[in-house]
Each structure stands twice: as structure tokens, then as C-alpha cells.
N, C-alpha and C positions, 0 to 999 in steps of 0.2 A: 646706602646700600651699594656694593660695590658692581658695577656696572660691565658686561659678558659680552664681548664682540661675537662675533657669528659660529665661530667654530668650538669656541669656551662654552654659548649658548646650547650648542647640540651634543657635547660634552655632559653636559651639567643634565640634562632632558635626558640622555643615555642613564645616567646614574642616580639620576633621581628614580628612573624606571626597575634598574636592578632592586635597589632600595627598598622599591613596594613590592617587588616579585618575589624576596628571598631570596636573592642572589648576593653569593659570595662577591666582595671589595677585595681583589686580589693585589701586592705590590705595583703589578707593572699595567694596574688600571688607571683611569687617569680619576682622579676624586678630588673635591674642592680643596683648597688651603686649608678651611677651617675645620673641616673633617681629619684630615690630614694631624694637626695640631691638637685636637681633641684626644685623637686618638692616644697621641705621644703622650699627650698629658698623662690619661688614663691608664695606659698601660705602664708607662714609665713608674708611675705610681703604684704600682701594680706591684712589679718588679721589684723597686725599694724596700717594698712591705714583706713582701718572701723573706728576703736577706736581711733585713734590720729584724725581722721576726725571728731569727736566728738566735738570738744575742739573750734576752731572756729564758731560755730555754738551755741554752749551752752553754751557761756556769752551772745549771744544775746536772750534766751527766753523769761528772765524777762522784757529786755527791748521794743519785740514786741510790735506794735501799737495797736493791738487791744486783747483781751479774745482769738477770733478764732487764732488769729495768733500765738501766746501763746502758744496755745493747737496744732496747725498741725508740728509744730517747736518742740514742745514736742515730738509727736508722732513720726516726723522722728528721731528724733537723738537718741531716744529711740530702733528705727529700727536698726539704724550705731551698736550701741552696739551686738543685736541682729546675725547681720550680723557676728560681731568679733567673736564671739560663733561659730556662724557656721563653720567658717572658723580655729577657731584656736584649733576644735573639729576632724574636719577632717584632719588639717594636724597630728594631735596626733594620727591616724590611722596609719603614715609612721616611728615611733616609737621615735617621739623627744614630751617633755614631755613640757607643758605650762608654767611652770617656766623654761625652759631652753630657748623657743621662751621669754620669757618676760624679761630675762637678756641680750640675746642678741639684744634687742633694747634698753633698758635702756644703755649699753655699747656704743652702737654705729656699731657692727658688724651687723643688720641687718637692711636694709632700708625702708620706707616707702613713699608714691607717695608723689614728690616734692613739689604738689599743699600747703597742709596740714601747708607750711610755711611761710604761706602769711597773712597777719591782714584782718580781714574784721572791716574795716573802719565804713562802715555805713549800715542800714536796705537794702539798695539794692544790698550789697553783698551776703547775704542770699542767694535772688533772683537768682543773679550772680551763686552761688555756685550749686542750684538746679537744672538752668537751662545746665548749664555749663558744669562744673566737674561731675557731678551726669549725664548728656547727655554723658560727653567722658567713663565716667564707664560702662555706659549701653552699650554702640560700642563695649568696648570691652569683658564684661562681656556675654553680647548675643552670643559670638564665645567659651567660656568658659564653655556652655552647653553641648557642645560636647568634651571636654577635653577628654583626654584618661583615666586619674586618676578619678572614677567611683565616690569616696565619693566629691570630687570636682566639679565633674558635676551635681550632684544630689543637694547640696550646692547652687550651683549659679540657679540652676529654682527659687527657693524661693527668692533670692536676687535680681533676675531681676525682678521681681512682683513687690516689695518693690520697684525698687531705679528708675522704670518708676513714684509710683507716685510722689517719689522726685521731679524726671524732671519736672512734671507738677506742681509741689509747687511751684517750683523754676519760670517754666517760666509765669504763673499766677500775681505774686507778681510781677516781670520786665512789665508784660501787662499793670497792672495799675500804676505803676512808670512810665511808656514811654507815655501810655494816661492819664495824669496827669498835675500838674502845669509845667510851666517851671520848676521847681526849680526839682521837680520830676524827669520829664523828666530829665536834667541834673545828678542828681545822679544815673541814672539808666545809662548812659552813661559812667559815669566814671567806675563804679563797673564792667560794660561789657569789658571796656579798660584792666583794671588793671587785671581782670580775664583769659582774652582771651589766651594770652602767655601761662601763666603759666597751663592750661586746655592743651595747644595743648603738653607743655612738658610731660605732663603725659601718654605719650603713649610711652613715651622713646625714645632714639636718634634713630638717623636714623640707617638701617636695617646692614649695612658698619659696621657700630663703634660699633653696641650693641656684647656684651660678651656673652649672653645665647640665642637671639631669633634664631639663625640654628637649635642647639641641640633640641630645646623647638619645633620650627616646626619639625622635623624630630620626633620624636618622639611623637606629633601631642597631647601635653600639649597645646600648642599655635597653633590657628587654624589660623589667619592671619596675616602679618607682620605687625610690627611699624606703617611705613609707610602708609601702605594698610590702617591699623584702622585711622589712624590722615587723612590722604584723603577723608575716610568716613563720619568722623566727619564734616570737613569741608562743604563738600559737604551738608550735613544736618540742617546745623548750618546756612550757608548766607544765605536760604530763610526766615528763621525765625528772622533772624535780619530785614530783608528786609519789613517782616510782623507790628514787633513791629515801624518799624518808623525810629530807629536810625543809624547812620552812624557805616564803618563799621570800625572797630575797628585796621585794617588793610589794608592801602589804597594800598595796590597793591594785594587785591584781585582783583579777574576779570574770568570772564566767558571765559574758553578756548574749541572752539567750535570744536576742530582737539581732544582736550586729552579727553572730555566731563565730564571733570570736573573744579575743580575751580582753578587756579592758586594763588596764597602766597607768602609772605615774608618769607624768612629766620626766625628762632628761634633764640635768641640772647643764643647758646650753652653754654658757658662761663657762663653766670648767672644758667642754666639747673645744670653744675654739680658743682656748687659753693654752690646751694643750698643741692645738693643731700649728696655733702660734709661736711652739717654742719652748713654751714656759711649765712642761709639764715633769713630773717627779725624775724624769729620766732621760730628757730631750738631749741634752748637753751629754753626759753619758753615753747613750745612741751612737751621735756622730764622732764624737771624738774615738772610740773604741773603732768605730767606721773608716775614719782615718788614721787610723794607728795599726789595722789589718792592710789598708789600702798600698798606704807605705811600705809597708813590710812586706808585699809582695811584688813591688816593683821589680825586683829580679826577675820575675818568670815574665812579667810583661817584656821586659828588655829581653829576653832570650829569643821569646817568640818575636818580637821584630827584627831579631839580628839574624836568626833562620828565615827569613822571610825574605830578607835583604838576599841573602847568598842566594836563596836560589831562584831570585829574580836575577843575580847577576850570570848566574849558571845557564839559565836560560836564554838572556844576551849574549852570552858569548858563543852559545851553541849556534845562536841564530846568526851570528855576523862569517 
């Protein structure tokens, strides 16, 4: 345990104090290293996820069924972008710099929600995804409001405004799939199958095996466990399957009237860090499409630092 000379000592006793009071961890507070780092991890991650969430969703615009569709598919993934900003704005308040978060994803040292590497097959994945993924982001995103990291919390009000109307894009577009033809119906089934798991992984292993969720509660970056949020979800999730018509995607869910909530299968874990590892339907795919937009907009990077340049010089010269 790393060892706190006198002034680090009443540093740490200051912030351990905001910490239990509800006080905002602002930039130019002073907070341990390892909070510090936490934080980057977590939000950097964060961040990734926005913008690699991009990418499934945005070969499907052109191919929307309809103008409107087109156009609200636009709009959100236009948001995702948005959101990355936000997010990859605020973690550059804890002093790591946007090309150093965007090397270490293109590397592979930082990770992104495991959903992100899964194919969306057909138009009711979309659906799937809005209704789904974009529902388990808001579960946990809602608790993220109150983050202790001040530019974080402020961050996510704006992002949970935004990614509620996802959900309802999402489950809108599943409403008329499921009251639709057979054939409809059918696709909106599979897309719910094949989405379901991978939705419940993104709330991360269970509370046992996760690496940072103690630290993250204790220090009350993370306001509920793994666990607690995928429960939530759940909970939230089977009446509206229930609503739409379709079977559940999980036969051994079931109403547990002792827990008062819903009982579940297993997560097949093994696939959870196989994907997180790398090795998932679409990892490879991801990053490289990652780096092949990245590239391809070096230009406006170089633009903006060569305006940057001039009128840092413009201002030497005015001052000499």
C-alpha cells in the first residue's frame, strides 16, 4: 500500500470526505492516482463504445425502408457521435489527451461494450439494438448521473435525454415488426434472440469476478452493481416482451414471487470474454473500419493544428 506523506495525507482525508458527502470531483481537485486512472479507464471506455456503436447501425441508413426511417437512423447515430464528444471531452479534463485514448483502442489496450461486435443481420436488428442495448445503456447510464467525477455526471444528463429516444426508436420499429406479417413477426423474433445475451453482457460479469466494480462503488464513480443493473434490466425488459407479443427469448425466465423479481439463465461467460478478448464476429471489422475513418480524416486534424499554429504565432508577434 502506497504510503501518503503529510500533505498527500490531508489531501486524501479532504476527498475521501467529499466522497461520502456527495460532492462533486471536479478537474482541478486533487484525487488519488488511482481514481484518476479508474476514471480514464471507464470513461474512455465509455467513449469508444458511443463511436464503435456507430458502425452497426450506419450501413443500415441507406438501406432503411422508408425516407422517415432514413432520417430518425440518421439522427440517432448522429447522437452516438455526439455522445463520443462528450465523453471523450470530459475524460480529457483527467489529463490524458484524445490521441492517446484513440491509440489505445486502435491497439487494443482499451476496451469497448462487447455488444458493438455482433452483425446486425437484418432491419429488426436496428429495432433490437434501440430497443435493447440503447434500454441496458439508459439502466445504467441513469445511475451515472450521479457519478462522483462532476464533468461525467453533467455529460450523462444530456446523454440519457438522447439515448431514451433511441429506446423508443428502437422499440417503435420491433412494435410494428411483431404486429406485422408473419414473416415480420419472425424477424423481429430472431433479432430479439440473437440480441438478448449479448444486451445482458454488457453490464459486465458478475460483481465476484469483475476487476474494478468495489473500487468504482467505493469511491461511488459507479452507483450500482453489475448485477443490481442486468436485474433491473431484466425486470424491465419481460413485460415489454410480453407487451410486443413475442416469446421470451429465454425460457427459463419466470416470475419469482419470494425474490420479486424475475428469475434467468445463465450468460454463456466464455463467449462474454472471448468477445471482449478480440475474438468476436466483428472485432476485427470494428477496428479496422476504426482505422480506415481515422486515417481518412487526418486532414482536418492537420488543418486544425496548422490554425492553431498561426495564430499562436500571430499572437507572438503581436506581443513582441
Amino acid at each position: 500500500m502506497q504510503t501518503l506523506d503529510k500533505d498527500e495525507a490531508v489531501e486524501q482525508a479532504t476527498f475521501d470526505q467529499r466522497i461520502s458527502d456527495e460532492q462533486k470531483i471536479e478537474p482541478t481537485d486533487w484525487m488519488p492516482d488511482d481514481y484518476r486512472k479508474n476514471l480514464i479507464r471507464q470513461m474512455s471506455q465509455h467513449a469508444h463504445s458511443e463511436v464503435i456503436g456507430m458502425q452497426p447501425e450506419g450501413n443500415w441508413i441507406t438501406r432503411a425502408p422508408t425516407l422517415r426511417r432514413k432520417a430518425v437512423l440518421l439522427s440517432k447515430v448522429q447522437d452516438e457521435a455526439g455522445h463520443g464528444l462528450y465523453l471523450y471531452s470530459a475524460t480529457e479534463s483527467l489529463g490524458i489527451t484524445r490521441s492517446q485514448m484513440i491509440d489505445a483502442l486502435q491497439s487494443g489496450k482499451a476496451k469497448y461494450a462487447s455488444i458493438f461486435n455482433y452483425p446486425t443481420l437484418t432491419w429488426a436488428d436496428i429495432g433490437a439494438i434501440g430497443w435493447l442495448v440503447d434500454g441496458a445503456a439508459i439502466v445504467n447510464q441513469i445511475t451515472l448521473q450521479r457519478t462522483s467525477y462532476g464533468p461525467y455526471a453533467r455529460a450523462m444528463v444530456r446523454i440519457c435525454k438522447e439515448e431514451s429516444f433511441h429506446q423508443r426508436q428502437g422499440y417503435e420499429i420491433m412494435t410494428v415488426l411483431a404486429h406485422g406479417t408473419q414473416v415480420q413477426k419472425q424477424m423481429a423474433q430472431d433479432a430479439m434472440n440473437r440480441n438478448w445475451w449479448p444486451s445482458l453482457m454488457m453490464f459486465g460479469p458478475h460483481d465476484s469476478e469483475s476487476a474494478h466494480s468495489s473500487r468504482s462503488m467505493g469511491w461511488k464513480i459507479k452507483r450500482m452493481s453489475n448485477d443490481d443493473l442486468r436485474q433491473k434490466f431484466i425486470d424491465q425488459t419481460v413485460p415489454q416482451i410480453e407487451a410486443l407479443g413475442l416469446d421470451m427469448p429465454d425460457p427459463l425466465i419466470k416470475w419469482n414471487e419470494e425474490r420479486g423479481h424475475y428469475d434467468s439463465g445463465e450468460i454463456n461467460w466464455e463467449e462474454f470474454y472471448q468477445v471482449i478478448n478480440g475474438a468476436g464476429p466483428c472485432n476485427y471489422q470494428r477496428i479496422k473500419h476504426h482505422k480506415a475513418a481515422h486515417s481518412e480524416g487526418e486532414w482536418v486534424r492537420e488543418a486544425v493544428r496548422s490554425y492553431r499554429q498561426k495564430q499562436q504565432d500571430k499572437k507572438t508577434e503581436n506581443a513582441a
